[in-house]
C-alpha positions, -999 to 999 in steps of 0.1 A, spaced: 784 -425 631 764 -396 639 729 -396 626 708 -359 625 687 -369 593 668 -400 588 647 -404 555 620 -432 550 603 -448 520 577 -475 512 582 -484 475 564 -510 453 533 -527 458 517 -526 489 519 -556 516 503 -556 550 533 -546 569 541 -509 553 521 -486 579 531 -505 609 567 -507 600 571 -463 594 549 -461 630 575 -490 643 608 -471 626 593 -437 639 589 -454 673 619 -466 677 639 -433 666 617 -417 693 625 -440 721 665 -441 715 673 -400 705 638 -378 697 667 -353 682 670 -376 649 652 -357 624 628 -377 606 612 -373 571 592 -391 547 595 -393 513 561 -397 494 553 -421 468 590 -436 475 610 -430 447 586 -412 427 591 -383 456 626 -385 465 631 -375 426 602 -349 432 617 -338 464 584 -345 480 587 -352 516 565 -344 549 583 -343 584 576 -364 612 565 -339 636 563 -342 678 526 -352 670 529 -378 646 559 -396 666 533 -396 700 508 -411 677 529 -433 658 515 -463 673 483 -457 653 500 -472 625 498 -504 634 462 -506 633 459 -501 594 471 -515 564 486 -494 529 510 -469 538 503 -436 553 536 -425 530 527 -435 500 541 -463 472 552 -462 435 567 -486 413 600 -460 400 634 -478 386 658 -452 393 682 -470 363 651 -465 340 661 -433 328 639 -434 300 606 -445 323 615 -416 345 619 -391 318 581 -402 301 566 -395 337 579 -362 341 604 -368 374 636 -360 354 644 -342 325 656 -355 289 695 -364 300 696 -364 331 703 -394 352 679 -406 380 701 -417 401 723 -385 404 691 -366 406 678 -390 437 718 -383 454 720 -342 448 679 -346 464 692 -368 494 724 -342 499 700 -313 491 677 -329 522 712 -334 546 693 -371 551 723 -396 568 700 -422 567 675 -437 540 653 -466 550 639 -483 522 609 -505 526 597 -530 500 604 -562 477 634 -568 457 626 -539 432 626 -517 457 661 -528 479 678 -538 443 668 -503 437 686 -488 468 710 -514 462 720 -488 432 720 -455 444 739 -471 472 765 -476 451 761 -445 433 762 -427 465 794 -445 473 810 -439 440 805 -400 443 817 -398 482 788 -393 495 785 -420 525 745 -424 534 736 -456 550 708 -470 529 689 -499 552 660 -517 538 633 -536 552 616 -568 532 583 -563 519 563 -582 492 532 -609 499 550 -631 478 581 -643 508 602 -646 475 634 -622 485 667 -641 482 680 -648 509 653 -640 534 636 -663 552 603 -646 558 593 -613 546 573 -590 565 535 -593 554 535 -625 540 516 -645 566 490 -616 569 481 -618 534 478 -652 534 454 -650 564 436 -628 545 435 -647 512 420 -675 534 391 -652 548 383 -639 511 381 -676 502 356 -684 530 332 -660 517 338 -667 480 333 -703 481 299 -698 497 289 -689 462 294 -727 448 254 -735 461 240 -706 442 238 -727 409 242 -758 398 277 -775 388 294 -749 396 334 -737 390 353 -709 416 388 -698 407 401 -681 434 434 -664 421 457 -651 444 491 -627 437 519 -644 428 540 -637 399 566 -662 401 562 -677 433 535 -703 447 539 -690 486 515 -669 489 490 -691 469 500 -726 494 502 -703 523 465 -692 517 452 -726 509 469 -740 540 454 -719 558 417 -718 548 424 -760 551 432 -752 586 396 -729 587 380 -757 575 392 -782 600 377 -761 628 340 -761 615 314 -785 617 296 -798 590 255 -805 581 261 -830 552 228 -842 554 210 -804 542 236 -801 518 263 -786 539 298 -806 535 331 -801 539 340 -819 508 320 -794 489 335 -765 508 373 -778 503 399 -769 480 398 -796 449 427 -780 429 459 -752 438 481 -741 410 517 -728 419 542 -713 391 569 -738 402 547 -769 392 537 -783 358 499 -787 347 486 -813 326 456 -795 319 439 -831 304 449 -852 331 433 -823 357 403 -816 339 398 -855 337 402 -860 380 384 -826 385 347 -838 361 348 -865 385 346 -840 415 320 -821 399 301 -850 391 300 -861 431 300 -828 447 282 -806 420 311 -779 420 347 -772 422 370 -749 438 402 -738 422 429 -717 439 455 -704 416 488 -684 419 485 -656 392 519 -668 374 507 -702 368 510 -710 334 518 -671 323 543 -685 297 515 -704 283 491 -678 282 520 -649 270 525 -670 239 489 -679 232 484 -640 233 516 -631 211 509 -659 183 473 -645 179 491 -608 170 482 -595 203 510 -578 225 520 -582 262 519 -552 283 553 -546 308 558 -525 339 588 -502 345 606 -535 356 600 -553 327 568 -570 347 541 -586 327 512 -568 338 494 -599 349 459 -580 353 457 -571 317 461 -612 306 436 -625 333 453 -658 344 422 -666 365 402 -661 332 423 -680 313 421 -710 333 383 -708 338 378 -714 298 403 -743 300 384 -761 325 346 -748 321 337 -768 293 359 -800 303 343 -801 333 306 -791 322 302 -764 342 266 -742 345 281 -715 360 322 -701 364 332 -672 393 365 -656 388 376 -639 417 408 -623 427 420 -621 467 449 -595 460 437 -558 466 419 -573 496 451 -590 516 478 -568 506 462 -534 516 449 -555 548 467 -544 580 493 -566 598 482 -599 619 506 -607 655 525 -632 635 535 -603 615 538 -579 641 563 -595 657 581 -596 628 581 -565 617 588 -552 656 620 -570 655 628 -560 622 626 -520 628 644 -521 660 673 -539 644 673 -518 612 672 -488 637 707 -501 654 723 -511 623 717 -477 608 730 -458 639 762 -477 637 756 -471 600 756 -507 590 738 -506 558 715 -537 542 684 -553 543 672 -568 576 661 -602 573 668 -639 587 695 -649 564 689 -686 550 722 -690 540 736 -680 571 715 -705 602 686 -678 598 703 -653 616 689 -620 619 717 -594 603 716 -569 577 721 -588 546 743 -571 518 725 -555 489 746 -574 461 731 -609 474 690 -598 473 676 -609 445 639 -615 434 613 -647 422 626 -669 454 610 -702 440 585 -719 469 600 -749 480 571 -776 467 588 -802 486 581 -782 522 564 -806 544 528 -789 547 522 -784 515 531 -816 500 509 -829 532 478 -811 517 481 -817 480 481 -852 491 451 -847 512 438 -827 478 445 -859 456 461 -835 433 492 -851 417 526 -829 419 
């Protein structure tokens, strides 16, 4: 296949992974043929309906590896369903009648791109996945290859998606400065919530590895200063039950020794409970594009605080929320190596245009390949039966 035109996009919400993998894309288009023309579309799908694109010039690709060092993306995201014809329509990017997806083709012919590298979650690559098959359908033979993005490692069926382990990292760091606050009153109740709509990875990731934090400090117990008071007491995932009575019963016993408690909580545990509490009270639910519950506008975090507060008689209750501050967060090493050999093999399957989503396939001995868009698919449960975790909640004394 011959490749003149390559087109990238970061779609979705943003994960630490999105500027280092356009500097690593540009990179490696640069090191294997600086000919490839290379453009960027800007705010993903919101601009490729727009037409809205900036070109990666002899400057930017010698400076590409400045991308690495930040988080967000230098390109731009958006949250735009191309088969949402009616979304599209209210926000001005096409006109009454006309259909998104034709309008994103006639803009990618318009543009001459060969290539079009999506990078984001499922939203984004089930997204590509159709104007992919639009493109097909109307002979006009682009190789769409995406990359994996979302904090959440919940993309079917990829193994690890890029950002993940950053986020948790950072999660944990939040939570180290956050839980200092439990000595500035008395009895007192944190609730960290982290992302997480539908899957607890992120949320056990975290908590693992602020454990970990812990295990490398030492303690003054005797001024005050203990690791029991400093440790996690509860973690709510999505994929487990909560008996709220049974909890706030083991967690007034905490309080009572250790004078607070710290919570952390996935954002999608116990949504259904909260949706309905909100919907047989008259109020309504508010949805993205995607048919998302807007989780910030129910306040899970809140939510749980009032459940527990006055069970566990607390003085004082700190809602705090870890997701603006890992996902814009640049990538860590772990990550970096990650997303490294990601772009370089989404580069060589687009030249032999190859078209997918790069990932380690779990349902093929974790091989790296470029994994059909049919099979991606969203909300990849966490695994609650994964050795570490069921290792900490043990060492939580938190029943699963």
């Amino acid at each position: 296949m011959s490749v003149r035109r390559v087109a990238l996009l970061t779609a979705g919400g943003f994960a630490p992974c999105l500027s280092s993998a356009v500097g690593g894309l540009i990179e490696r288009y640069t090191e294997i043929d600086s000919d490839i023309e290379i453009i960027a579309y800007q705010h993903g799908y919101w601009g490729l309906l727009r037409g809205e694109y900036v070109t990666i010039t002899p400057e930017v690709r010698a400076k590409a590896g400045i991308l690495h060092d930040f988080g967000g993306s230098p390109i731009g995201n958006s949250r735009v369903k191309l088969t949402n014809a009616a979304d599209c329509v209210k926000r001005g990017l096409v006109k009454e009648g006309e259909n998104p997806l034709e309008v994103a083709a006639e803009q990618l012919k318009t543009d001459n791109v060969d290539v079009l590298h999506t990078i984001g979650g499922d939203d984004t690559n089930t997204t590509a996945a159709d104007l992919a098959a639009y493109l097909h359908e109307n002979d006009y033979e682009l190789t769409v290859v995406g990359l994996p993005k979302t904090i959440d490692n919940d993309v079917v069926p990829i193994r690890q998606s890029l950002g993940a382990w950053s986020a948790a990292e950072q999660a944990s760091e939040f939570a180290q400065n956050i839980i200092g606050e439990h000595r500035s009153g008395p009895r007192m109740l944190i609730v960290h919530e982290v992302m997480g709509r539908a899957c607890g990875w992120l949320t056990a990731a975290a908590g693992m590895k602020y454990r970990k934090w812990l295990d490398t400090q030492e303690w003054v117990p005797e001024i005050g200063l203990s690791k029991e008071r400093w440790d996690i007491h509860a973690l709510y995932v999505p994929e487990q039950s909560i008996d709220l009575d049974a909890e706030a019963e083991r967690l007034r016993k905490v309080m009572d020794e250790n004078g607070n408690v710290n919570i952390f909580l996935s954002e999608g545990a116990g949504v259904p409970e909260i949706i309905r509490e909100i919907e047989e009270a008259g109020g309504t639910v508010e949805r993205d594009p995607f048919g998302h519950v807007k989780l910030d506008t129910i306040n899970p975090g809140q939510w749980f605080a009032k459940q527990f507060a006055e069970r566990l008689g607390a003085e004082k209750v700190m809602v705090q929320k870890s997701g603006y501050f890992s996902r814009a967060a640049k990538a860590n090493a772990e990550d970096l190596r990650l997303i490294k050999s990601m772009t370089d093999y989404a580069v060589e399957c687009a030249l032999r245009g190859e078209p997918g989503v790069i990932g380690h396939d779990e349902e093929d001995g974790d091989r790296l390949k470029a994994i059909s868009f049919p099979r991606i698919a969203g909300h990849k449960p966490f695994d609650v039966t994964t050795p570490w975790y069921t290792e900490m909640m043990a060492e939580i004394g938190q029943a699963g």
